[in-house]
mmCIF file of the C-alpha atoms, coordinates in Angstrom:
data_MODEL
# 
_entry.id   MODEL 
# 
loop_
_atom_site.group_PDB 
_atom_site.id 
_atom_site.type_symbol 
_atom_site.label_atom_id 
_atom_site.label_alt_id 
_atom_site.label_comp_id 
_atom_site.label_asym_id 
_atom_site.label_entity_id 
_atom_site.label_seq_id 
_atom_site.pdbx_PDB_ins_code 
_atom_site.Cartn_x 
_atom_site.Cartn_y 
_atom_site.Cartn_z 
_atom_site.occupancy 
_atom_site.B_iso_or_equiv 
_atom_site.pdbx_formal_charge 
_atom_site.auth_seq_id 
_atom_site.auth_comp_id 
_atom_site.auth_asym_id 
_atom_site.auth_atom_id 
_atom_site.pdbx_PDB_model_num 
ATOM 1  C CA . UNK A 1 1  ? 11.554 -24.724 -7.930  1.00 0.00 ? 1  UNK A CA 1 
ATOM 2  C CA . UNK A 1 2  ? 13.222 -26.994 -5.167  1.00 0.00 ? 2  UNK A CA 1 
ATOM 3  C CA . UNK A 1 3  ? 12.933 -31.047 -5.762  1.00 0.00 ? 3  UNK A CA 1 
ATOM 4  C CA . UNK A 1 4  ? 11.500 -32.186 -2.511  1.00 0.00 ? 4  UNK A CA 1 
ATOM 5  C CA . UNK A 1 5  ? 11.775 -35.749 -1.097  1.00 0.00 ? 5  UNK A CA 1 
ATOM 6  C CA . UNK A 1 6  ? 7.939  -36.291 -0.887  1.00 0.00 ? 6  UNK A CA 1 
ATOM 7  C CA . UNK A 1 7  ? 6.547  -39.885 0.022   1.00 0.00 ? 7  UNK A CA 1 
ATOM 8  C CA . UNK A 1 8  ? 2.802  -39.767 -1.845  1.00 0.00 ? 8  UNK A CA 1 
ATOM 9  C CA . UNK A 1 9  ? 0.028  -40.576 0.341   1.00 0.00 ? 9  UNK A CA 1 
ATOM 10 C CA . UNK A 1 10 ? -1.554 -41.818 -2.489  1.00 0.00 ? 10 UNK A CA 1 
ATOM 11 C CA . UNK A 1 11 ? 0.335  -44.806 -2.892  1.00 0.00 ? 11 UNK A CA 1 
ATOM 12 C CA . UNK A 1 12 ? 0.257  -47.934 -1.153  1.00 0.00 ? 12 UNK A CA 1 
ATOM 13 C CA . UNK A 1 13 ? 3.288  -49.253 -0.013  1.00 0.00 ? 13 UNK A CA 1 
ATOM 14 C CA . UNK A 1 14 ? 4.679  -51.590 -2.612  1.00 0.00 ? 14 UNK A CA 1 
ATOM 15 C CA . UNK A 1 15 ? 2.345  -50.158 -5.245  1.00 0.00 ? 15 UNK A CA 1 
ATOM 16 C CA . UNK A 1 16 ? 3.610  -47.912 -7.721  1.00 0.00 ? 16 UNK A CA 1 
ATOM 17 C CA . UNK A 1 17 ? 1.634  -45.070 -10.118 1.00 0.00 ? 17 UNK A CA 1 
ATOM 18 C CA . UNK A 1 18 ? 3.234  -44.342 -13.554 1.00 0.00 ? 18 UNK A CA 1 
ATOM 19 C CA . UNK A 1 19 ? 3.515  -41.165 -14.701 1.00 0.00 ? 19 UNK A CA 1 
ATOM 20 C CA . UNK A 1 20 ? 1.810  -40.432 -18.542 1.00 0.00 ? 20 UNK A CA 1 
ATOM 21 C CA . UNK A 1 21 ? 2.108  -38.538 -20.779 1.00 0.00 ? 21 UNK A CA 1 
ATOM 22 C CA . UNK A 1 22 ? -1.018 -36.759 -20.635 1.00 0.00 ? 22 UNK A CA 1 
ATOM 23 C CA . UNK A 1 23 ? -0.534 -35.971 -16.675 1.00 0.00 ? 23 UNK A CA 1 
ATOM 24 C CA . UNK A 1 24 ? 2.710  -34.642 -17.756 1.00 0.00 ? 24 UNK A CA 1 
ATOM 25 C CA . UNK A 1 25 ? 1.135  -32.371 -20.245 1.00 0.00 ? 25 UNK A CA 1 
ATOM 26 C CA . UNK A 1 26 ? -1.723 -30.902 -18.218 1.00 0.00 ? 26 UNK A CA 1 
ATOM 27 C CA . UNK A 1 27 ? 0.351  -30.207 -15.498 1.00 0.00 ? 27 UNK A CA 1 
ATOM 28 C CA . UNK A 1 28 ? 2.926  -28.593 -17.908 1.00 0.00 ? 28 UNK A CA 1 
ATOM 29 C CA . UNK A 1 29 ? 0.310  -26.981 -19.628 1.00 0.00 ? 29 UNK A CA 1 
ATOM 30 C CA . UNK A 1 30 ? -1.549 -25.702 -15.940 1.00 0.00 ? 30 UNK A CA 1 
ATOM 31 C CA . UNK A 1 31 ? 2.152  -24.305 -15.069 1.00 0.00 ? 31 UNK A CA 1 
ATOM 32 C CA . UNK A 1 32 ? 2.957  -22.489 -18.399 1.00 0.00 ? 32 UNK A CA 1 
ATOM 33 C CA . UNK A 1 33 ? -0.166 -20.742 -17.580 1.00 0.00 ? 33 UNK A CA 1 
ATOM 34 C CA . UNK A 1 34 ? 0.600  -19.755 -14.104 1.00 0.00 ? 34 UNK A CA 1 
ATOM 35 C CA . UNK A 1 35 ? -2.520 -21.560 -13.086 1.00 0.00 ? 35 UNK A CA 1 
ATOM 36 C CA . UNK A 1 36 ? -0.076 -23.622 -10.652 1.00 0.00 ? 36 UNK A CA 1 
ATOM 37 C CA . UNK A 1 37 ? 2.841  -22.168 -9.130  1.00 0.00 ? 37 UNK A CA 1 
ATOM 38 C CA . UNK A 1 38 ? 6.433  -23.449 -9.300  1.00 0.00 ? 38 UNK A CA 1 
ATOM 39 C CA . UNK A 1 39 ? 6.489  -24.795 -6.354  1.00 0.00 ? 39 UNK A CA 1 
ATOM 40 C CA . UNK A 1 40 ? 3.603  -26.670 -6.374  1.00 0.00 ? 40 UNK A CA 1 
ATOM 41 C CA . UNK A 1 41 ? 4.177  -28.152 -9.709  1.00 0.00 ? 41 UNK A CA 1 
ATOM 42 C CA . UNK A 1 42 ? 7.444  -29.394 -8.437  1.00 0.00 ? 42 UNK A CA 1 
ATOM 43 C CA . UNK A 1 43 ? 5.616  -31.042 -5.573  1.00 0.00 ? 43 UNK A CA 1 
ATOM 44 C CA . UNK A 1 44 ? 3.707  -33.017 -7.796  1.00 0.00 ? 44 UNK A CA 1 
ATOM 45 C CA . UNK A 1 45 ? 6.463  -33.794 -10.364 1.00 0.00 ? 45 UNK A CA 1 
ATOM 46 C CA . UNK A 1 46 ? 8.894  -35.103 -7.303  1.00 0.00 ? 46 UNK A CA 1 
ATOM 47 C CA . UNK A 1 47 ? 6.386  -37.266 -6.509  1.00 0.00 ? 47 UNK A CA 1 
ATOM 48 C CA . UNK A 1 48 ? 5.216  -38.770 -9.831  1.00 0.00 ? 48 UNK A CA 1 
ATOM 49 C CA . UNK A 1 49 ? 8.403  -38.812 -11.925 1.00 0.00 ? 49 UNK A CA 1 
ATOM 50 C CA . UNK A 1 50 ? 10.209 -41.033 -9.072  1.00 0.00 ? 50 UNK A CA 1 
ATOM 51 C CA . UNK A 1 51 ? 11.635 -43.982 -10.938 1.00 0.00 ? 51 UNK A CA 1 
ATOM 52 C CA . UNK A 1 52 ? 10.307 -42.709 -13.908 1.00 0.00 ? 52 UNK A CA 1 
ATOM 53 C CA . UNK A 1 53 ? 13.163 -44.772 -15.724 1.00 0.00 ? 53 UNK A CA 1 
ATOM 54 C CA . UNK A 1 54 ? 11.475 -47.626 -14.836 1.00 0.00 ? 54 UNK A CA 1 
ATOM 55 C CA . UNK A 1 55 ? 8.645  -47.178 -17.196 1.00 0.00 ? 55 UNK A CA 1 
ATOM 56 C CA . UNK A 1 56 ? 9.024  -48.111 -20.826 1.00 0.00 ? 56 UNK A CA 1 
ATOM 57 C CA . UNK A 1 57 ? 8.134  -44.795 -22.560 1.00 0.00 ? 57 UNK A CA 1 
ATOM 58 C CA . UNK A 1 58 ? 11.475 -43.568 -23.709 1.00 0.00 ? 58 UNK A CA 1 
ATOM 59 C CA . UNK A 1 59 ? 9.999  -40.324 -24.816 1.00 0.00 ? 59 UNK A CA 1 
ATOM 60 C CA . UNK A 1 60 ? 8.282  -39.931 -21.342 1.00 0.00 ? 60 UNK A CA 1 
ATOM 61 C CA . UNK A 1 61 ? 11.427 -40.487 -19.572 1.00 0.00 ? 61 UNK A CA 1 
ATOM 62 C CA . UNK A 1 62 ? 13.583 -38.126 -21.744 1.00 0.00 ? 62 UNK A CA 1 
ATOM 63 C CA . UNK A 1 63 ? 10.546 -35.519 -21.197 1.00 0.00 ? 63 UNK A CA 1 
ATOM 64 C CA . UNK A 1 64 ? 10.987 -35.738 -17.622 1.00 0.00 ? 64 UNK A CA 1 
ATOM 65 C CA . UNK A 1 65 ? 15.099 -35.686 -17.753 1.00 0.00 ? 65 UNK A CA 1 
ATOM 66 C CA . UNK A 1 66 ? 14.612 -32.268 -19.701 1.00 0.00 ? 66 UNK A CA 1 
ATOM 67 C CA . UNK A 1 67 ? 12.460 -31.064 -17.207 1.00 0.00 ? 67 UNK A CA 1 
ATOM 68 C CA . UNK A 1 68 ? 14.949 -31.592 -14.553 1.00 0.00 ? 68 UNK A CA 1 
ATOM 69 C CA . UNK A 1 69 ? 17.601 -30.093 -16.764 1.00 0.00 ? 69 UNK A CA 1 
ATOM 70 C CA . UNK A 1 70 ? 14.935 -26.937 -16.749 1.00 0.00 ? 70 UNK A CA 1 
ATOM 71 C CA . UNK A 1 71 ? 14.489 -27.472 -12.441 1.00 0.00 ? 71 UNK A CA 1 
ATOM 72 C CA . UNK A 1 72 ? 18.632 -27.298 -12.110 1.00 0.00 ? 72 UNK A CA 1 
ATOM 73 C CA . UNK A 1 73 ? 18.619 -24.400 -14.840 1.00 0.00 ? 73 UNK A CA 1 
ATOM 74 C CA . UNK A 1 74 ? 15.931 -22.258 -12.299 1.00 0.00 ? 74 UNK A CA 1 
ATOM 75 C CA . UNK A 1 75 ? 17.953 -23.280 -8.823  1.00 0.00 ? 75 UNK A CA 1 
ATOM 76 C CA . UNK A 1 76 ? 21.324 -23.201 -9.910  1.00 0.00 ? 76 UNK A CA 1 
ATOM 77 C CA . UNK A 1 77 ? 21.803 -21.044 -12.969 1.00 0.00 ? 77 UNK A CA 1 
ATOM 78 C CA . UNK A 1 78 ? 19.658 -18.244 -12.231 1.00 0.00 ? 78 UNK A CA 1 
ATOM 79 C CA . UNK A 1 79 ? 16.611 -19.072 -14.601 1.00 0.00 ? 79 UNK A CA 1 
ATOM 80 C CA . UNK A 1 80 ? 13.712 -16.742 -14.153 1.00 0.00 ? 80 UNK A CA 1 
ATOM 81 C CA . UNK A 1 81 ? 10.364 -18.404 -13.218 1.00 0.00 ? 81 UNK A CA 1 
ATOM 82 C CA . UNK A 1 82 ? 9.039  -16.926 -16.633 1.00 0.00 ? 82 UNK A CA 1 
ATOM 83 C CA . UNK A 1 83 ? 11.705 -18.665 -18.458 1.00 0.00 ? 83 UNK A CA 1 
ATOM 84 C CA . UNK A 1 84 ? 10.806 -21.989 -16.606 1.00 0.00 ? 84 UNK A CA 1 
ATOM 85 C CA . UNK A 1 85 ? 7.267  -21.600 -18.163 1.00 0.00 ? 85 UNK A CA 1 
ATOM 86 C CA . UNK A 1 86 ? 8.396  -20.421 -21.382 1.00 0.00 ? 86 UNK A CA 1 
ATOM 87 C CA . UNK A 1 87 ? 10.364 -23.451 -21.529 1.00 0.00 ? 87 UNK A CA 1 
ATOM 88 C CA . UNK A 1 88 ? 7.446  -25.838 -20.260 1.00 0.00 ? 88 UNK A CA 1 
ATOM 89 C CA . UNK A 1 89 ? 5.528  -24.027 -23.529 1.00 0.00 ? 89 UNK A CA 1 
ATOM 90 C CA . UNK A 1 90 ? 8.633  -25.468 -25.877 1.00 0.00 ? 90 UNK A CA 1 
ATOM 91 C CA . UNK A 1 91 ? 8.265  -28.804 -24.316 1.00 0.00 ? 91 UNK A CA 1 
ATOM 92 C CA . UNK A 1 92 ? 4.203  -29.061 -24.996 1.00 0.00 ? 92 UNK A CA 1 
ATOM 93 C CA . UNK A 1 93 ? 4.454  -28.147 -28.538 1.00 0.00 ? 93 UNK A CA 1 
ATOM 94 C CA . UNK A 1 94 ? 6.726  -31.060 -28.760 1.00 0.00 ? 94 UNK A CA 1 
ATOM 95 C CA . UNK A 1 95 ? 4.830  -33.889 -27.013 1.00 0.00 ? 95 UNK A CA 1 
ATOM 96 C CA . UNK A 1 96 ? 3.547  -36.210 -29.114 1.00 0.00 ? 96 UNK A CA 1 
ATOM 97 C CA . UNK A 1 97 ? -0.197 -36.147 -29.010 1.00 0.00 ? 97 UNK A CA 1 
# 
C-alpha cells in the first residue's frame, strides 16, 4: 500500500466530497475480500480521506487515522497484505451501523 498524492478528477476545483461512513465500509469490506487490491484501495482512500479532519464525524476521522496507522504498519513495519485485510475485517465489525 503506498499513499499517493492523487488530485480527483471528480472534484471541481473549490468543491469538496466528504468521505462516509458507509463508502468507508464498502470499500473496507470490497478489500477484506480481495475483491480490490491494495493498491487500488489506497488510490481511492488518498483521494477521499484528504482533509478528512475537516468533517465533523469524530468516529469517521479516528476510522480513517487507524487506517493509516494499518497503511504505515504494511510499508514500514513489514505487515503482510493478509494482515492489512485481516485488520480492515477488525475495523468493520466495529463501525457503527
Amino acid at each position: 500500500m503506498t499513499r499517493n498524492a492523487h488530485v480527483s478528477t471528480s472534484t471541481l476545483p473549490g468543491l469538496q466530497r466528504m468521505l462516509n461512513g458507509q463508502q468507508l465500509a464498502d470499500k473496507l469490506r470490497e478489500c477484506s475480500k480481495g475483491h480490490i487490491t491494495l493498491d487500488a484501495f489506497d488510490d481511492w482512500f488518498a483521494v477521499e480521506s484528504w482533509n478528512i479532519h475537516k468533517q465533523p464525524n469524530q468516529e469517521l476521522t479516528d476510522t480513517v487515522y487507524e487506517i493509516e496507522g494499518i497503511g504505515s504498519d504494511h510499508l514500514f513495519n513489514g505487515l503482510s497484505e493478509a494482515g492489512v485485510r485481516t485488520r480492515f475485517k477488525v475495523i468493520l465489525a466495529g463501525l457503527s451501523p
